[in-house]
C-alpha positions as CSV (number, residue, x, y, z in Angstrom):
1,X,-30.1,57.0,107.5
2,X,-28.4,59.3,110.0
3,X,-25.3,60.7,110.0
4,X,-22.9,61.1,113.0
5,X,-20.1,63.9,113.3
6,X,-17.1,63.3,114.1
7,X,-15.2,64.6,117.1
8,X,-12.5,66.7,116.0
9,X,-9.2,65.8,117.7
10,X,-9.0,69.6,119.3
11,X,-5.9,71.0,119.9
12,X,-3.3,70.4,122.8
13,X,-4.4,71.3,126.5
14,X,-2.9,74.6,127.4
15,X,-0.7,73.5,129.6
16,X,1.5,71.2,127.3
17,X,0.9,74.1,124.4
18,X,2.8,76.3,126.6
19,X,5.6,73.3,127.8
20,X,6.2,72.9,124.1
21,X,6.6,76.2,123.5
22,X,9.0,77.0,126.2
23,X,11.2,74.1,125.5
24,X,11.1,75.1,122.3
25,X,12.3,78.8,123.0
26,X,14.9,77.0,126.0
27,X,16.6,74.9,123.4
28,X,17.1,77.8,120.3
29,X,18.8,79.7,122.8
30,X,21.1,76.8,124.5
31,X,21.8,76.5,120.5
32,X,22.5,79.8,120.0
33,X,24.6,80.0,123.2
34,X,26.6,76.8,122.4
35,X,27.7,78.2,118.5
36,X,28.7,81.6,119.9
37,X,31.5,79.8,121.9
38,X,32.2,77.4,119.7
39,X,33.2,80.5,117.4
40,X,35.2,82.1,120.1
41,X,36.8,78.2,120.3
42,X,37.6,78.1,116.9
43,X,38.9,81.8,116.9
44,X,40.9,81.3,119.5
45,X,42.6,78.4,117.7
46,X,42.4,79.3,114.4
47,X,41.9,83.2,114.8
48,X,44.6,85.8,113.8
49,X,46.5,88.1,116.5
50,X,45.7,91.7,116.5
51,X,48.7,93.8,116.4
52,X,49.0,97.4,117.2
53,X,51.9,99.3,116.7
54,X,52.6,102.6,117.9
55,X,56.4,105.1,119.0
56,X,56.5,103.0,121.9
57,X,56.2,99.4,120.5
58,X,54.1,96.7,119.4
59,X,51.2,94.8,121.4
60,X,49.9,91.9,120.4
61,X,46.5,90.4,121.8
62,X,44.7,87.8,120.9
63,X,41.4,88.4,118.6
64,X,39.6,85.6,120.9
65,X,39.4,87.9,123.8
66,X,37.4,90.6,121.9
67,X,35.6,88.0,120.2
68,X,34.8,86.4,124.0
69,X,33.7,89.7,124.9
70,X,31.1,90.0,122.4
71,X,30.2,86.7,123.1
72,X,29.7,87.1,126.5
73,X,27.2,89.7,125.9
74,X,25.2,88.4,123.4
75,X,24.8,85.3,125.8
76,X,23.5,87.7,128.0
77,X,20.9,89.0,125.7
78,X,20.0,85.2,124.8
79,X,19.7,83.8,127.9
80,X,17.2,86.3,128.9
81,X,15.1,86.7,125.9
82,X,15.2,82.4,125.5
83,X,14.9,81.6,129.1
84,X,13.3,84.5,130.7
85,X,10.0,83.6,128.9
86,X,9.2,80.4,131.7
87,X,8.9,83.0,134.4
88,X,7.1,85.5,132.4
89,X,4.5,82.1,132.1
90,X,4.0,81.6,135.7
């Protein structure tokens, strides 16, 4: 009696390896992106004023624009570590 081996059900073509992986990375970053300004959001409504006082008066601004500002860089940073990767591919 003989015995047959069995093909082994290799793994993915690199091409769709590589799609996966840079949806993957596409969609932790558009999540990533998505809760840091639904923070700012919720700051904004939610969020406490920063008040300064000094000998000429009091400001008030809101804690959402310095929130917004971190924000915005951090998306910055995100969107080109998570999406930069598809050109770095090509």
């Amino acid at each position: 009696m003989t015995t047959g081996s069995h093909e082994t059900s290799g793994a993915l073509p690199e091409r769709r390896r590589l799609l996966s992986q840079v949806l993957v990375h596409e969609m932790w970053a558009s999540l990533a992106i998505a809760v840091m300004w639904l923070a700012v959001l919720f700051d904004a409504l939610f969020g406490p004023d920063l008040v300064v006082s000094n000998a000429s008066g009091t400001t008030t601004v809101p804690s959402a624009i310095i929130v917004g500002f971190f924000a915005y860089l951090a998306t910055r940073v995100v969107a080109r570590y998570g999406f930069g990767r598809a050109a770095d591919a090509d």
